[in-house]
C-alpha positions as CSV (number, residue, x, y, z in Angstrom):
1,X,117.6,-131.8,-0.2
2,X,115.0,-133.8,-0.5
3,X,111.4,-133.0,0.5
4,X,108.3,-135.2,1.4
5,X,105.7,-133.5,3.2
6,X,103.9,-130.6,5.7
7,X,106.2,-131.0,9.1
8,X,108.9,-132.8,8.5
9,X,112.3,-131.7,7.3
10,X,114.4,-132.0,4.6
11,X,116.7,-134.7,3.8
12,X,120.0,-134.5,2.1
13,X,120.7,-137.6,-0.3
14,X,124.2,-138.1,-2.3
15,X,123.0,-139.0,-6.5
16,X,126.2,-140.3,-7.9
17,X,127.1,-141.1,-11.6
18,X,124.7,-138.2,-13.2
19,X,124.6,-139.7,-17.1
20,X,123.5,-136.4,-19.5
21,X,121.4,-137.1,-22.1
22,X,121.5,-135.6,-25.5
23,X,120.7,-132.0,-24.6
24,X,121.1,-131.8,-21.0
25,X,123.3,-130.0,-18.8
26,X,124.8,-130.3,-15.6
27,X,124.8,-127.0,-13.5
28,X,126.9,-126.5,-10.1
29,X,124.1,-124.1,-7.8
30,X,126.0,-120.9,-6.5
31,X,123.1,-119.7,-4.8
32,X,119.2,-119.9,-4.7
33,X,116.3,-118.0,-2.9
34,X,113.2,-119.6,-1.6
35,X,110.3,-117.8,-3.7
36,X,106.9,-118.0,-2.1
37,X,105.3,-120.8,-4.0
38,X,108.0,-122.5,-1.9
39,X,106.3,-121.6,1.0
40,X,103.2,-122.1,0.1
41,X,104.1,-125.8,-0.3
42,X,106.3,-127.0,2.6
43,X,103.0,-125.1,4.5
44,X,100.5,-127.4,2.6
45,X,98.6,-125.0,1.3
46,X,100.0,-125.4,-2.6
47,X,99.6,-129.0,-4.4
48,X,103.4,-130.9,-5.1
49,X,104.3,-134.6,-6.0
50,X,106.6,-136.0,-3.8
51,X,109.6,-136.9,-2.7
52,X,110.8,-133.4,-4.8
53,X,113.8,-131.4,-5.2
54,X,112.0,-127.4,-4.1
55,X,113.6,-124.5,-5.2
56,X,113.8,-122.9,-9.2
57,X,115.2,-119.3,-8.7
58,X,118.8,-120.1,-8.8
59,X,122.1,-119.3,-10.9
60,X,124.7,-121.7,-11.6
61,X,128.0,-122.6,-13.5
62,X,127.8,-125.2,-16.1
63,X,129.6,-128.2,-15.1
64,X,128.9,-130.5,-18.2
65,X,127.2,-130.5,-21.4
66,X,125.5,-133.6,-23.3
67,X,126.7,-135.4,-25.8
68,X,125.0,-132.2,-28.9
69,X,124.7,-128.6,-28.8
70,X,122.8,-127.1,-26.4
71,X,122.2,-123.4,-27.2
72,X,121.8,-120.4,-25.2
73,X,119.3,-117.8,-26.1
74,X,121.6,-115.9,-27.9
75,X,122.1,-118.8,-30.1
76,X,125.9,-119.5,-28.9
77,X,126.6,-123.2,-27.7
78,X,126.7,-123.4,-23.8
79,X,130.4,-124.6,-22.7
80,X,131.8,-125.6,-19.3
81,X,132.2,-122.8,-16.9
82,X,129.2,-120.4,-18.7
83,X,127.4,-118.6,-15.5
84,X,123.9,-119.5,-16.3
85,X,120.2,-118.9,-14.9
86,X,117.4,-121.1,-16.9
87,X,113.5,-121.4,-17.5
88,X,111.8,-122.6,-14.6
89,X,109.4,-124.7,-17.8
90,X,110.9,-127.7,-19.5
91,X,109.3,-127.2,-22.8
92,X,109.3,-129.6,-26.2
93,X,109.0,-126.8,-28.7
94,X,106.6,-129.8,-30.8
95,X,103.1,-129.2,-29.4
96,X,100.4,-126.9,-30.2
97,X,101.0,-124.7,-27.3
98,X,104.5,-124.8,-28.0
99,X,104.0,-123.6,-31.8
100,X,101.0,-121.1,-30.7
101,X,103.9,-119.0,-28.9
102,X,102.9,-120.4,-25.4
103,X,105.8,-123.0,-24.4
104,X,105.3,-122.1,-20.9
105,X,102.2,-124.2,-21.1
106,X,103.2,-127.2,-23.4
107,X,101.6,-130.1,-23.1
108,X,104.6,-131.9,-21.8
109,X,105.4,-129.3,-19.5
110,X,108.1,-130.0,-16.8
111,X,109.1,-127.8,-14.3
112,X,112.3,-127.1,-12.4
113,X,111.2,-127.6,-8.5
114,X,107.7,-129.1,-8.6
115,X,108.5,-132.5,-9.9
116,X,108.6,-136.0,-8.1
117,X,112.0,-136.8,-7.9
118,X,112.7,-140.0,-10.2
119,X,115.5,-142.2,-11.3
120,X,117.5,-140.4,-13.9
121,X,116.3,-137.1,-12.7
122,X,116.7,-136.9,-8.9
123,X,118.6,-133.2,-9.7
124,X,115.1,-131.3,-10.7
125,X,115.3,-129.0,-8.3
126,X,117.5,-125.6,-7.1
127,X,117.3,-126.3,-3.6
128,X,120.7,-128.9,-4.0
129,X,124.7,-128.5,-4.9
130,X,123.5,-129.5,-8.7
131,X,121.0,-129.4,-11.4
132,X,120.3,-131.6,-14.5
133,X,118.8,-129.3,-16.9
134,X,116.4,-131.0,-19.4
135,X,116.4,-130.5,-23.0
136,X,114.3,-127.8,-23.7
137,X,115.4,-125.5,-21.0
138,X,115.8,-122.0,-21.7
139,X,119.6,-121.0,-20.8
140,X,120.1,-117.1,-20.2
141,X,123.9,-116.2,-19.9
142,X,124.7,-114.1,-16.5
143,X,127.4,-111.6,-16.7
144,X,130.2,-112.3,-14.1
145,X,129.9,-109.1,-12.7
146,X,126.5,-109.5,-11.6
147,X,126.2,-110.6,-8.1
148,X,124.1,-113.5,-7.6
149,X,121.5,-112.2,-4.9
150,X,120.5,-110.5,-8.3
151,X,120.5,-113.4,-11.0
152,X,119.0,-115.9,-8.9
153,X,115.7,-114.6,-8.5
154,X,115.8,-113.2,-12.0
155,X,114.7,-117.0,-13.1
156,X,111.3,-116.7,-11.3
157,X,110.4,-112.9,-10.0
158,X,111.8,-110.8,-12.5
159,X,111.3,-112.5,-15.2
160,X,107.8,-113.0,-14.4
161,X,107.4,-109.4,-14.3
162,X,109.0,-109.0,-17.0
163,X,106.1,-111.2,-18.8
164,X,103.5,-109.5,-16.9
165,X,104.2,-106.4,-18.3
166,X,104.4,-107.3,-21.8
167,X,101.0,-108.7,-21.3
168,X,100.0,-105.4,-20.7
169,X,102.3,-103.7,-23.7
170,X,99.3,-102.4,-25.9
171,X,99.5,-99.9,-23.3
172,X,101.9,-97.8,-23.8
173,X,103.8,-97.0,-19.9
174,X,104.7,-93.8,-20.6
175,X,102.9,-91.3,-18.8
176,X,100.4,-93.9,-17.8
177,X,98.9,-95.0,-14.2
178,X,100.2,-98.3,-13.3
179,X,98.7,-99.9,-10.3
180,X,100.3,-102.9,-8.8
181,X,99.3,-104.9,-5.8
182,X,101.5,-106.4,-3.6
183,X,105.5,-105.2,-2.6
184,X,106.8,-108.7,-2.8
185,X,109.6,-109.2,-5.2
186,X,107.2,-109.5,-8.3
187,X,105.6,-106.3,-7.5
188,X,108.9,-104.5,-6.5
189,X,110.4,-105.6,-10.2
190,X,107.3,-104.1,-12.0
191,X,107.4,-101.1,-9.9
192,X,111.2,-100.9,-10.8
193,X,110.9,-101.7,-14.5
194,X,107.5,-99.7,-15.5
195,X,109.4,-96.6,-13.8
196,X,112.0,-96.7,-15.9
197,X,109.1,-96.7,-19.0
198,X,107.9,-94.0,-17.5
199,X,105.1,-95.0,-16.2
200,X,103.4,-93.3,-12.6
201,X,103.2,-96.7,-10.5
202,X,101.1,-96.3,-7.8
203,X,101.9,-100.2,-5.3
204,X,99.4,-101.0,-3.0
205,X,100.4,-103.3,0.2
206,X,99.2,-103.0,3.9
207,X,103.0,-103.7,5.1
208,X,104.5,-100.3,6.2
209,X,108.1,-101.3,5.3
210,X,107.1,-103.1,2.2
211,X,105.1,-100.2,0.9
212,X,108.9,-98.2,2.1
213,X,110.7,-100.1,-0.2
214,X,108.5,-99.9,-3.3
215,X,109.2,-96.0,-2.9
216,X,113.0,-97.4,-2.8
217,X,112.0,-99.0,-6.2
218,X,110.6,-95.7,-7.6
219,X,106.8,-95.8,-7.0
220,X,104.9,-92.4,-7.2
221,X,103.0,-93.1,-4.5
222,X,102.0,-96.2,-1.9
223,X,99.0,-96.8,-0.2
224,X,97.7,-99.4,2.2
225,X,94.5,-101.1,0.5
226,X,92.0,-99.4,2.8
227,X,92.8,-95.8,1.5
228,X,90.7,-94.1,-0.5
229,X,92.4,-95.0,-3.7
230,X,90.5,-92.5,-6.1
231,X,91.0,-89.6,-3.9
232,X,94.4,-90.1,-3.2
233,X,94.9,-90.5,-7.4
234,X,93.3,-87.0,-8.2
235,X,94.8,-85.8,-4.7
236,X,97.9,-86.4,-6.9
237,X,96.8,-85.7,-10.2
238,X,97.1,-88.9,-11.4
239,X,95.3,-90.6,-14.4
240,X,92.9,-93.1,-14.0
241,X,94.6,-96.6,-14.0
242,X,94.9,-98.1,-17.4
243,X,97.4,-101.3,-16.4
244,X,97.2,-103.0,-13.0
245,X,99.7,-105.9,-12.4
246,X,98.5,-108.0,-9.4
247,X,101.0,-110.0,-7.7
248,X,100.6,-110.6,-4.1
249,X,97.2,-113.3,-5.3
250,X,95.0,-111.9,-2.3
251,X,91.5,-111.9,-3.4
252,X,90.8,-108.4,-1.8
253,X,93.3,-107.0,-3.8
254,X,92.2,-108.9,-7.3
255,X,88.5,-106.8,-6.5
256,X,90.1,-103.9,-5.4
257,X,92.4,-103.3,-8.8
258,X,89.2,-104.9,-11.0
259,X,86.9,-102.1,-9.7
260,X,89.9,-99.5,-10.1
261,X,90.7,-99.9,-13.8
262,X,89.7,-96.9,-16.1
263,X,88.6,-97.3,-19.5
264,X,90.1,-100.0,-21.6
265,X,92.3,-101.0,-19.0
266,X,94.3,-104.2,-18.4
267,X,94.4,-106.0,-15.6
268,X,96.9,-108.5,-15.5
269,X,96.6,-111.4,-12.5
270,X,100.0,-112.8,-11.6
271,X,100.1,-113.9,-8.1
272,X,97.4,-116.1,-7.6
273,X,99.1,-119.6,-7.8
274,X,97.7,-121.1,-5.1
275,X,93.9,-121.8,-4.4
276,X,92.0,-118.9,-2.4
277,X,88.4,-117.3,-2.1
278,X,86.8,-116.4,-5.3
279,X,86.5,-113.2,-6.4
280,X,83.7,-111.2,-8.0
281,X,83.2,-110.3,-11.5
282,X,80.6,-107.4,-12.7
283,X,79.9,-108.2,-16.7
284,X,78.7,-105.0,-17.5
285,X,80.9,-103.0,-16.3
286,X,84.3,-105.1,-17.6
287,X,82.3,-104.4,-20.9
288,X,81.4,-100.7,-20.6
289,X,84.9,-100.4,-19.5
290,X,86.1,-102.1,-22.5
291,X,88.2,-103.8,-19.5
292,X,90.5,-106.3,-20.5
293,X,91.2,-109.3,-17.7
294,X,94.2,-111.7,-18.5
295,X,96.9,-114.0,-16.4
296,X,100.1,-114.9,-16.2
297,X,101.7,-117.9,-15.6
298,X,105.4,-119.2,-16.2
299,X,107.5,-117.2,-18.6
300,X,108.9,-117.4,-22.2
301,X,112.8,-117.8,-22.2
302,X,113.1,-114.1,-24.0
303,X,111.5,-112.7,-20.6
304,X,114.3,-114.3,-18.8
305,X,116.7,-112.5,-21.3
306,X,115.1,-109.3,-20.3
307,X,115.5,-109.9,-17.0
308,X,118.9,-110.2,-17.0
309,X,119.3,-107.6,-19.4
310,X,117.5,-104.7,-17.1
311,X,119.3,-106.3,-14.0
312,X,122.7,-106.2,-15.3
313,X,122.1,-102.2,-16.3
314,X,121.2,-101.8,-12.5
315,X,123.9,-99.4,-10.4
316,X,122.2,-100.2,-7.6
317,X,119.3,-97.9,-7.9
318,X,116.5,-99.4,-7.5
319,X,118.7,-101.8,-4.5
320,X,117.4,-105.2,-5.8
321,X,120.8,-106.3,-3.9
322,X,118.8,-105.5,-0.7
323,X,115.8,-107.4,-1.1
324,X,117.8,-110.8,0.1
325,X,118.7,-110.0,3.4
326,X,119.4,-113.2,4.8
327,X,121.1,-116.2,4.0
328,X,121.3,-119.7,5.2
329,X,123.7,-122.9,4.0
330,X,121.5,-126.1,2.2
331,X,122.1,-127.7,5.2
332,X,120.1,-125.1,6.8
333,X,117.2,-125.3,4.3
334,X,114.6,-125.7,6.5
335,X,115.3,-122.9,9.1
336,X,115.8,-120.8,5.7
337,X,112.2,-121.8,4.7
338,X,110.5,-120.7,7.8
339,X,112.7,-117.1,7.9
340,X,110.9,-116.7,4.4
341,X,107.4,-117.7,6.0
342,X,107.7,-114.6,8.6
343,X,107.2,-111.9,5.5
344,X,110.1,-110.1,7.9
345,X,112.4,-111.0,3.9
346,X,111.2,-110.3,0.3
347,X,113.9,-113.2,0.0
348,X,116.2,-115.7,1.9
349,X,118.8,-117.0,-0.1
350,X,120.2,-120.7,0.2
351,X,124.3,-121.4,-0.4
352,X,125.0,-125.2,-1.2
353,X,129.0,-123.3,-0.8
354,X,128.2,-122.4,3.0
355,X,129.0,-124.4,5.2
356,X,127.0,-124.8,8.8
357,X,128.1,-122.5,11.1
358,X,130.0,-120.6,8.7
């Protein structure tokens, strides 16, 4: 499905006779889910090239391989029929940023669902029947069992959190405050995953039933961001904050977290992807606190692992199953964009299997 700009909708096209390239692979989508950066585009309010492919949370089966090897992370060649999520990056693995450990942010970056669609590549994004992976995409196996309202936003959300937290991993979570803002699916993976370590994760979201669910996901306590949040930590003898994930990208909750953190805290910013007010920063006291400020953006292929990994050892407690509550066919793409835009669904899936009506 192919889309072009603010207001008007989405239009299928037919790309017949996909050639592979040495490296690539050709992926059948079993199902997607429209992550908020989608949004945030079809509404204008997030740069993209166009005409593009949207959509890169997604799991698939692999259809076709090129004419080499192309390796999983586990280091086993991917083969016809694997069940597969991948990177959301197209990396080179050649460049400086690729060699410094940061191939989310190689120089030759491509990503899966913000690209203009061009010949030779009109499959770029999830929102479509098929995918051309690039060479030098990350390729995470997904176990059979695992349903796919769990893998497919595993290649955005969840993995992101999982790199948000190990931006934070000097701290140890154990018996530590965690502060996160925002109960979107980021947030609600964090919440789930720094539980598990142990940590006390305090969310903070004005939603009602989001801040509901995050105490679905194991949160020690929510609050709506005009509490009192050092009262209410020493009303429950919580530490003071030494990791704070942001993820919903409002600037009120960027200053509110900042101005929280205790001493030699991280604060890690992850949802802020789209432009927004600025937000202000006291010197002195990020350096009396010994503070440390630091972002995240994209992932690293051994984050998606993780993702999977902690997903597939979920019996359904946390209920990431419940966080996509609706689902539309492709055909339906745009009516699933806007249920997505009403904040009613953490996530809408898309089914290129469904038929309209069905």
């Amino acid at each position: 499905m192919v889309w072009s700009e603010p207001g008007r909708a989405h239009e299928p096209i037919a790309v017949p006779g996909i050639r592979l390239a040495e490296g690539e692979v050709l992926v059948e989508v079993e199902l997607a889910t429209v992550c908020g950066s989608d949004v945030h585009t079809v509404h204008g309010r997030r740069s993209q090239p166009v005409p593009s492919v949207l959509g890169h949370e997604q799991v698939g089966r692999v259809l076709a391989v090129g004419s080499r090897d192309v390796l999983a992370h586990d280091g086993t060649p991917v083969a016809p029929g694997d069940r597969i999520v991948w990177t959301v990056t197209v990396s080179c693995g050649a460049c400086d940023r690729c060699d410094s450990g940061h191939p989310q942010k190689c120089r030759s970056l491509a990503k899966y669902g913000h690209e203009r669609m061009r010949r030779g590549w009109e499959l770029s994004g999830g929102f479509a029947t098929h995918v051309q992976l690039r060479a030098g995409t990350g390729i995470v196996r997904v176990p059979e069992s695992m349903p796919a309202e769990l893998a497919a936003p595993a290649a955005c959300s969840t993995a992101t959190a999982v790199a948000a937290l190990d931006a934070a991993s000097r701290v140890p979570l154990e018996g530590t405050t965690v502060l996160v803002g925002g109960a979107g699916m980021i947030g609600l993976a964090v919440t789930a995953i720094a539980t598990e370590a142990g940590a006390d994760v305090v969310v903070i979201d004005p939603d009602l039933e989001r801040r509901a669910t995050a105490r679905r996901f194991g949160a020690e306590a929510t609050l709506d961001p005009g509490d009192d949040l050092a009262s209410e930590l020493a009303r429950r003898g919580l530490g003071e904050p030494l990791v704070a994930i942001e993820a919903s990208g409002a600037a009120p909750s960027v200053q509110l977290l900042l101005r929280s953190m205790g001493v030699g805290g991280i604060l890690v910013l992850v949802g802020s992807v789209s432009p927004g007010p600025r937000v202000e920063l006291d010197p002195e006291a990020v350096v009396r606190g010994l503070l440390t400020v630091t972002g995240v953006h994209n992932y690293r292929t051994e984050h998606l692992q993780r993702a999977i990994d902690h997903l597939a050892g979920n019996r359904g407690a946390p209920p990431f199953h419940e966080l996509v509550s609706r689902s539309f066919p492709l055909a339906d793409l745009d009516d699933a964009l806007a249920a997505a835009a009403t904040g009613a669904h953490v996530r809408v899936a898309v089914d290129p299997r469904r038929a309209r009506g069905a």
